[in-house]
Each structure stands twice: as structure tokens, then as C-alpha cells.
C-alpha positions, 0 to 999 in steps of 0.5 A: 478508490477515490484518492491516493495521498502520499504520506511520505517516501514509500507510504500511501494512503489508499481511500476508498470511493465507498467503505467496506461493510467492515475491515473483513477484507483482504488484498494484494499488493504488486510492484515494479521497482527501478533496476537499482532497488530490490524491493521486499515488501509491499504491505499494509502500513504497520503504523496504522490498523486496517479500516473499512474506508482506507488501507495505508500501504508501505513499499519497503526495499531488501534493507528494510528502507522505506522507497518510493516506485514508480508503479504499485498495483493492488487488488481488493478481496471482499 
């Protein structure tokens, strides 16, 4: 990882230090929220494709609203 820009409440993006060969990989995204938010999802961000340099991530609360968190964990697969 070389940098993580905050693209906004709840989105990330996540830059790669060296690019994947291609966008044939997979990842896991983890999360601990505050007592006050029921979180739903932590994925990649449907606005934007997956690519071989970066991965923009959405962290998403049961409603449905875009929140941020205070930690977010993640584990590449190639």
C-alpha cells in the first residue's frame, strides 16, 4: 500500500506500492465501528471498477448510509 485518500464519508482509496499483474484478484474487508453504528458492509466501491493499481472501498451502515469508522482492516489475495 502506498496511500489511502479519503474520498469522502465512508470511501477510501486504496493505492497500491506496486500494481497487480491484472484486476484477477481478490480481498477481505473487516471493520470495528462505534457502539452506535450497525455497520452492513465494507466493499469495494460500486462507483468505481476494480483495477490493478488501486481498489476504492465503501463502508456502509444497516441503513444503507455511507459512515466513517474508526478502524478498517483489509487482506489482499493474488
Amino acid at each position: 500500500i502506498s496511500s489511502i485518500s479519503d474520498k469522502g464519508t465512508g470511501t477510501y482509496t486504496i493505492n497500491f506500492d506496486t500494481a497487480m499483474p491484472d484486476d484477477e484478484y481478490s480481498f477481505l474487508f473487516s471493520g470495528q465501528s462505534n457502539s452506535s453504528t450497525a455497520l452492513r458492509d465494507i466493499q469495494p466501491d460500486a462507483d468505481d471498477t476494480i483495477s490493478s493499481s488501486r481498489i476504492d472501498v465503501r463502508v456502509e451502515t444497516q441503513a444503507g448510509n455511507e459512515v466513517d469508522i474508526p478502524i478498517v482492516t483489509m487482506a489482499i489475495f493474488r
